[in-house]
N, C-alpha and C positions, 0 to 999 in steps of 0.2 A: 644785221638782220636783212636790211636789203640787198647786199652781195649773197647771203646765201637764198636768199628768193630767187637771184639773179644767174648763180648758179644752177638751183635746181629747176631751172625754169617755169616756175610757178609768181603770181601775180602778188601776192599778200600774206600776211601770216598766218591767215585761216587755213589756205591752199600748201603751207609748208609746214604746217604740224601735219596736216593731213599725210602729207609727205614721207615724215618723219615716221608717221605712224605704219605708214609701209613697208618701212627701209627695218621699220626696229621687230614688227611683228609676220612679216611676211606678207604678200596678196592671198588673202584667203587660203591661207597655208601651203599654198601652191609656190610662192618661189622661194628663194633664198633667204631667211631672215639676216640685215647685217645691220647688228645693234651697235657698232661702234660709229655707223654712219650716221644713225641717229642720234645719239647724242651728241653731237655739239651744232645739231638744229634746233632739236629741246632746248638746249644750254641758250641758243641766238634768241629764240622765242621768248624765254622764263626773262632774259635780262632786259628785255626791252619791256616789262611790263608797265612802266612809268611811261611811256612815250604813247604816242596816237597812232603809232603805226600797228598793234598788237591791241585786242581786247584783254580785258580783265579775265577773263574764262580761259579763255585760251594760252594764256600766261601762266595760269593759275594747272592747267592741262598740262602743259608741258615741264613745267617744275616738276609736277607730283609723277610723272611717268619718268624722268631724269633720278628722281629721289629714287624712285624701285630700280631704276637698274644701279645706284650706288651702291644701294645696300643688299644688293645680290653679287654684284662683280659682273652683271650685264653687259658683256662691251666695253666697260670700265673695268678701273684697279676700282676693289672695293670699298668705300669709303663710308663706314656709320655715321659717322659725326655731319658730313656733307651731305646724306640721307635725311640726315633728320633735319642739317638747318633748311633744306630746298622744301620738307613736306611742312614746316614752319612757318616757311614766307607765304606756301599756298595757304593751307590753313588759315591765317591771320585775316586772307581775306576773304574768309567763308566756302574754300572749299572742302566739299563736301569729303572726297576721296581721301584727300590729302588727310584733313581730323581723323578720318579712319585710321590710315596707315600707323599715326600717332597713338592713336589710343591702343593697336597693335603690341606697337613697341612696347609701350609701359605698362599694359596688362601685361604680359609675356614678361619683361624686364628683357628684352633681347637687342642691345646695345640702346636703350635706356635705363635708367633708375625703376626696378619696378615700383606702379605708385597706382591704386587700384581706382584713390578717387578719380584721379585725373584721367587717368584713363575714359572713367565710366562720364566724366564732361565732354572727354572728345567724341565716344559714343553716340551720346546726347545730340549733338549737334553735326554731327554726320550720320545719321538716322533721323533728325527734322531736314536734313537738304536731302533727304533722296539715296541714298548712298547704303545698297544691299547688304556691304557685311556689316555696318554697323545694325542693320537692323534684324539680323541673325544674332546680334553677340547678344542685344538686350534681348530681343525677344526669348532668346538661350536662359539670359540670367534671370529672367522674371518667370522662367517656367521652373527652373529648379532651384530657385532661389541660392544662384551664384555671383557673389558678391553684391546683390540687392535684395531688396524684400519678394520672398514668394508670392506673387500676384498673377493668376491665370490670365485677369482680366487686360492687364497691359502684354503679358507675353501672347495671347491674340492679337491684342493691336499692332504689335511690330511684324508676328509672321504672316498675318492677314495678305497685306499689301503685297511682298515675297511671293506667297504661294499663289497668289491670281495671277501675276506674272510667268509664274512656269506655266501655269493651266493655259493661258491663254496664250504659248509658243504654242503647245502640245496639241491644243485644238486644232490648229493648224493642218496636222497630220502630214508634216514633211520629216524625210531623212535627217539626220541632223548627226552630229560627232559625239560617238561614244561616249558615255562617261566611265573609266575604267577605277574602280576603287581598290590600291591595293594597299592589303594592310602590311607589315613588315614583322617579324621576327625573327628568332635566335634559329630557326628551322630557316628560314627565308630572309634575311637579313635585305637584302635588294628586292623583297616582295616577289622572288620565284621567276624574276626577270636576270636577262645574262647581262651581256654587253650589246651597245648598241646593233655591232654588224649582224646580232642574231634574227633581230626581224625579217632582215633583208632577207637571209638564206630564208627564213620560212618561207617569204613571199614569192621566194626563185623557185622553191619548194613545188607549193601550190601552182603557179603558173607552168612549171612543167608538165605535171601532173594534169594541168586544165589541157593545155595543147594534146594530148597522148591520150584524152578523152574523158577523165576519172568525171564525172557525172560532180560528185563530193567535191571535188577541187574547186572545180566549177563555181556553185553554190559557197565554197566558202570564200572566194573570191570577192562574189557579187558581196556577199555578206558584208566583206572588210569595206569596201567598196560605198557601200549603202551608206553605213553608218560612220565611218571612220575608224581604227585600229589597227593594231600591230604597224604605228607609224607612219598608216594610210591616212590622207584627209577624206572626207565624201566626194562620193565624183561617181555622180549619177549616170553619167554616159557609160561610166567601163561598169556601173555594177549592170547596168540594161545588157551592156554586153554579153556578159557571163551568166545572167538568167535566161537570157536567147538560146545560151549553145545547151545548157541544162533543160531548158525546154524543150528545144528540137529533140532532147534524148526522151520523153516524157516525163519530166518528173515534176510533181506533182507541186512542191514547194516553188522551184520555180515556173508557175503559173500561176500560183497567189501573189506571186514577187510582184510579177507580169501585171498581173491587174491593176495593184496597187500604183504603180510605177503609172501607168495610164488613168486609170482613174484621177490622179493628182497632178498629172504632169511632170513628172519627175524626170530629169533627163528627157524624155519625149515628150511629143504634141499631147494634150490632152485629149483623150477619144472614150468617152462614154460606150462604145459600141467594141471595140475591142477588149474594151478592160471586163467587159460582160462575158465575152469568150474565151475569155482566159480564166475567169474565176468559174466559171461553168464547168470547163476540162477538169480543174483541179476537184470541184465539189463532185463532179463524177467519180472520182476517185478517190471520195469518203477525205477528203484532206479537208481537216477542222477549218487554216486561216482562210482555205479561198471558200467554202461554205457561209463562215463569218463574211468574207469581204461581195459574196456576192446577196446575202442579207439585209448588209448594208446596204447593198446601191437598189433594193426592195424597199425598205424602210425609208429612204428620203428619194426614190425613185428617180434614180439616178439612169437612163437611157430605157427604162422599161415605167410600166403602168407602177405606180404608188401600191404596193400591195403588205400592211403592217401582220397580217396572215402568216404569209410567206414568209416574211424576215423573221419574225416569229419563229417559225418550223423551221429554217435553217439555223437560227442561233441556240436553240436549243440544243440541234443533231454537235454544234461544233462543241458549245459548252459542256454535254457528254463528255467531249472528247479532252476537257482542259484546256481549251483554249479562252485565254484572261481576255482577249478584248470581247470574243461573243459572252461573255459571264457581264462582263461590263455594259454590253448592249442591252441585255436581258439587266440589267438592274433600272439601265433609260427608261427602256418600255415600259418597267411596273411601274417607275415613280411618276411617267406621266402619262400613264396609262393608256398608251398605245397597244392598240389590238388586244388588251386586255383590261380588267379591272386594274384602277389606283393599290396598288400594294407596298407602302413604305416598308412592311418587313417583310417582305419578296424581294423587293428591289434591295434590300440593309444584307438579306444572306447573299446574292450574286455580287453584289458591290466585292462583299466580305471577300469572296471568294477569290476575283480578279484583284484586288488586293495583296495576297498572299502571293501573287505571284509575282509584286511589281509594279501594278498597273498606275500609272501617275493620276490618271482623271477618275479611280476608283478609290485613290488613297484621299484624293480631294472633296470627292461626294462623302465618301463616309465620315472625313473632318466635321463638313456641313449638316450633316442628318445627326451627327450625337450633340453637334453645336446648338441644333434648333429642337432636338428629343423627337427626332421622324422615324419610328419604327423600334426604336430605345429610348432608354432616359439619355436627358439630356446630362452632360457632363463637357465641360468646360476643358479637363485636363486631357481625355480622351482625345477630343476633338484637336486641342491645341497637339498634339503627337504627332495627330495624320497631318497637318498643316506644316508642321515641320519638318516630317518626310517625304510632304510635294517641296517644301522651299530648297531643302537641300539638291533639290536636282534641275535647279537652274545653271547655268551656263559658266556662273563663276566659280563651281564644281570642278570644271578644267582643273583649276590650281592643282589639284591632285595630282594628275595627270602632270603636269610641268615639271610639280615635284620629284615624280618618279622618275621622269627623264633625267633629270640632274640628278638623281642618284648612279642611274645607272654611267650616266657622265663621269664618273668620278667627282662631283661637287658636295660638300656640305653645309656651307652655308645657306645657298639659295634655296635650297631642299628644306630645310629649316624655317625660314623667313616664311615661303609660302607656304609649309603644312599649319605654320601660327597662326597666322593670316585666317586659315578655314576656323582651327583647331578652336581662335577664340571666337567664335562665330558659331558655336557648339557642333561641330562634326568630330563624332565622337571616334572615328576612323583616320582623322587628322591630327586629333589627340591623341592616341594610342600612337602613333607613327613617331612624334616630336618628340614624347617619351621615351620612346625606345631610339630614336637617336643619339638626344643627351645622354641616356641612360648608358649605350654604348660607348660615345665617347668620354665619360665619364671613370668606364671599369680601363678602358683601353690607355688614358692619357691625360686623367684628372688635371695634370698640370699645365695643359696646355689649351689657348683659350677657343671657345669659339661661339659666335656671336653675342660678343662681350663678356662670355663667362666662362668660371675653370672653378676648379678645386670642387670644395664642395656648395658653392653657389650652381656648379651645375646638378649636383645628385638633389639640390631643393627645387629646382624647377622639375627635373627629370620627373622627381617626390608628385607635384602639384599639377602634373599634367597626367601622369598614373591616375590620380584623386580623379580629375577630371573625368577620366573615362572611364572607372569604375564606379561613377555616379551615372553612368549611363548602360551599366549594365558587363563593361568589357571584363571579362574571368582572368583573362589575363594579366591586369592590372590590379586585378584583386594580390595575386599570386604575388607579384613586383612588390605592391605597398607592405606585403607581410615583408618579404626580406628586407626591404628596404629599413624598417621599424627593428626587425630581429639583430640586424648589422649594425643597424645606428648609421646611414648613410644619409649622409645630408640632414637628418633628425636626431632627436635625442632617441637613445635606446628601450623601446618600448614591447616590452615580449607580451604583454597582454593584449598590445594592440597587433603585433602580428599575429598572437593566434586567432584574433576576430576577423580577420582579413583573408586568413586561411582558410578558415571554417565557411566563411561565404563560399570562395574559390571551391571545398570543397561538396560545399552542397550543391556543385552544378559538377560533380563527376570531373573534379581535375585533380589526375592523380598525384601529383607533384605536391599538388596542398594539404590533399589527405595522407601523404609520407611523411608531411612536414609537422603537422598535427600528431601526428604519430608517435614524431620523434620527442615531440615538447609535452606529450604526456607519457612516455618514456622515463626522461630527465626529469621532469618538474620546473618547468620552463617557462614562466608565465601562465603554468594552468600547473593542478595539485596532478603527484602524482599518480597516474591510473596505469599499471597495467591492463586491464583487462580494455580498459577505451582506448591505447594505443594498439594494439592486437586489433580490435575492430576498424581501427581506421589503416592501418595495413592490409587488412584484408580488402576495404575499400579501394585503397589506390589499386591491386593488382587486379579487380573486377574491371576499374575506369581504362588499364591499360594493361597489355600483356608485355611491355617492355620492362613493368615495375618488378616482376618475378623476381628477378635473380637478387635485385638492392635490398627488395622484405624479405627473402629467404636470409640474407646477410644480417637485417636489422631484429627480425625475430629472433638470431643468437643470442644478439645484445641483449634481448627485451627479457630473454631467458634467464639470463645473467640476474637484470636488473630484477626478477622476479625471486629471485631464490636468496638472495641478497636482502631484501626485502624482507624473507620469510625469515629470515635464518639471524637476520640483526635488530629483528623489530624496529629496524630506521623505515621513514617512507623516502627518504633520497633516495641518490644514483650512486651507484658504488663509482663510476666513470666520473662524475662531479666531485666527488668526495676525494678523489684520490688527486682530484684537479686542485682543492685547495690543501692536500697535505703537502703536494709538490710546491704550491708555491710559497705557503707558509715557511720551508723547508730554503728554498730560494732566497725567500727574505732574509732567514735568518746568515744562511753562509757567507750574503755579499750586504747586508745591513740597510735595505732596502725596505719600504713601507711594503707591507703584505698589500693594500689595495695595488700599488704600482705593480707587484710581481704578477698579481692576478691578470692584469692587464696586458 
């Protein structure tokens, strides 16, 4: 430990985890990450934790960041077994991170034994030290009674803490790194993203186009710039930049950029007096955000006289206009009655409004107003929703994001690891992702493992991460758990339970499930047989999609068939099934075989 203090020229091993933490995560996403250089500073740190030269925390720190790059392939060969004894040793001594990681693994069963109690004890105890995802997973399980009792009142207490946490970045009202959610499918398998070098060319894209004048380039520049994306970190000076040269051209957006940007300091000096003149320009030009942003600096009188009037009248004109943060101002003012009467259900429909669009400090008030009955009844599940859609857009959201970069890396493991990571943390878009990976590697290479599983231990997790997400709503995973049930993939073969999976999937207009529905009352499938309700849910699918045409023009032949067959034998089977077990019966007999085996 102290040669490599000595090396990296730093005093202690507070100063060389710090170190480490550089070398493995990059300077604020600005240089180079080289994760191989950091571990085995982790590794010098983790091993002196018995000694006086290392705290206990910071031992306990560097283990548990050593264990995630094992069990990703981080800089290292990837090792689960070595992952899980380094997040065991932290663990043991009350770290908080490390119990998370654990309880991870064996909720997931992903190079652990899955084990739900144990899991839900590491939970436990890394949600009482502080420790964010654990306190998404329970507050997750106590809101829909996933693997614990359905209790509203504790799944507020876990998201509570969570969601004040984001509210109180956001307050802030600084730039900060995108959070980009992508979900993955049989359409978009890499989420509709290429190969790495594709960002770049966009970015070379854009910047040509910026230099040559495109006003649009400009702006969408500043944009990446602002926020972070398409591989950009934040970097306030170049987006000032490129809302400069979009200004000088007039345009209207970048002049709200402009205020904002001074108003808060961002990249520039703070200057109350400019950011006035630039939201000015834009609100002359009927542009919603700088009408909102010059509002605002009315309403807390920001380089002009206090006038709640004014801000009033302009957040109106912007709100007209659809703009979420004056809909969100306009709900401030009602609730405390600035420049106008107290109106809890004034303030509950603008809230509502900026809501729909996104809005993080709208989804937060309106948690709190169904939490306390301010302008509605009070309702406890309600409320715990919004509180769950401000928590989820805290910073360790990234993961997402990570994951997707290793996808498009060519990796599967670590992609894996951290969509779990959220997925058991209830992000139902991390869920949806994990399943469709297993799910993929599962149809693609059943026999081959990956993170710790193969055959059909991976179509039961693939199964229970499906479950997952269409306990939150996902159509998709509706459609999945029918097949999965109708195949007998990873479950026992359950046709009454794929047609109820179906039937959900197609009560939201997916035509795929009302084909499949179609078909199983067609045959007699797990549901009696109907022609006339197969014919109606064919006609359904080709209303949900104009692609299903030509497959129900094919299947209505069938149905034809099976309809005259019907009439003409007085059987309600399928002449198609019927002729399924004369062949195998037929089978059985010529090679002396049990008629269930031939059927099979």
């Amino acid at each position: 430990l102290q040669r490599a203090c000595a090396d990296a020229g730093v005093a202690n091993a507070s100063a060389l985890l710090a170190h480490a933490r550089k070398l493995h995560n990059g300077d604020d996403g600005r240089s180079t990450k080289q994760p191989a250089e950091a571990a085995p500073l982790y590794a010098a740190i983790a091993a002196a934790n018995s000694t006086s030269l290392v705290s206990l925390d910071d031992a306990c720190a560097a283990a548990t960041a050593l264990g995630h790059m094992y069990l990703q392939g981080d800089g290292v060969q990837r090792d689960g077994e070595r992952a899980y004894d380094l997040f065991q040793r932290a663990a043991a001594f009350g770290a908080p991170e490390a119990q998370y990681a654990l309880g991870v693994l064996h909720a997931a069963g992903f190079n652990a034994p899955k084990d739900t109690p144990l899991a839900m004890t590491f939970f436990h105890f890394a949600a009482e030290g502080g420790a964010v995802g654990a306190q998404l997973a329970l507050g997750y399980r106590h809101l829909l009674g996933v693997d614990a009792p359905k209790d509203c009142g504790k799944a507020l207490l876990y998201y509570s803490p969570v969601a004040e946490r984001v509210v109180s970045s956001a307050q802030r009202l600084r730039g900060g790194k995108l959070l980009e959610k992508v979900r993955l499918s049989l359409d978009t398998p890499l989420g509709g993203g290429g190969k790495r070098g594709a960002d770049d060319d966009v970015i070379q894209y854009y910047e040509h186009s910026a230099r040559k004048g495109s006003v649009d380039a400009q702006l969408t520049l500043a944009h990446l710039n602002l926020h972070g994306a398409r591989g950009l970190v934040p970097d306030h000076a170049r987006a000032f930049e490129f809302y400069s040269r979009a200004a000088a051209a007039g345009e209207a957006a970048a002049y709200s950029h402009l205020g904002h940007m001074y108003a808060q300091g961002m990249g520039v000096e703070q200057d109350n007096a400019t950011a006035l003149e630039f939201f000015r320009k834009g609100a002359a030009k009927g542009h919603a955000p700088s009408q909102n942003g010059l509002g605002y600096m009315y309403m807390q009188g920001y380089g002009v006289a206090q006038s709640h009037s004014k801000a009033l009248q302009l957040f109106q004109k912007a709100a007209e206009r659809g703009n979420a943060e004056a809909q969100f101002n306009l709900g401030a003012m009602h609730i405390a009655g600035l420049g106008v009467r107290k109106a809890h259900d004034k303030a509950l429909h603008h809230f509502t409004l900026s809501a729909h669009q996104g809005h993080t400090l709208a989804l937060y008030n309106l948690g709190q107003m169904h939490l306390n009955g301010l302008g509605t009844a009070a309702s406890c599940p309600v409320a715990v929703q919004f509180l769950k859609a401000v928590a989820e857009r805290g910073p360790w959201g990234s993961m997402l994001m990570e994951a997707h970069d290793g996808l498009l890396g060519g990796r599967e493991e670590a992609p894996l690891q951290l969509y779990a990571s959220l997925a058991e943390g209830g992000y139902e878009v991390a869920q949806s992702n994990v399943a469709f990976l297993l799910d993929e590697h599962y149809m693609a290479s059943p026999d081959s493992q990956v993170v710790g599983l193969s055959g059909e231990a991976l179509a039961q997790r693939a199964f229970s991460f499906y479950k997952a997400a269409a306990a939150q709503g996902n159509v998709a995973a509706e459609l999945r758990l029918g097949d999965y049930l109708y195949y007998g993939h990873g479950v026992p073969v359950d046709l009454e339970g794929a047609a109820h999976h179906y039937r959900v999937a197609a009560e939201s207009r997916d035509a795929q499930a009302s084909f499949d529905l179609a078909y199983m009352y067609t045959h007699g499938l797990g549901l009696p047989s109907d022609v006339h309700l197969a014919e109606r849910h064919y006609d359904q699918a080709m209303d949900a999609s104009a692609d299903a045409y030509l497959p129900v023009q094919l299947a209505l032949l069938e149905l034809r068939l099976v309809a005259w067959w019907q009439s003409h034998t007085g059987r309600s089977d399928s002449p198609v099934l019927a002729a399924r077990r004369l062949l195998a019966a037929a089978w059985a007999r010529g090679w002396g075989i049990g008629a269930g085996e031939a059927a099979e």
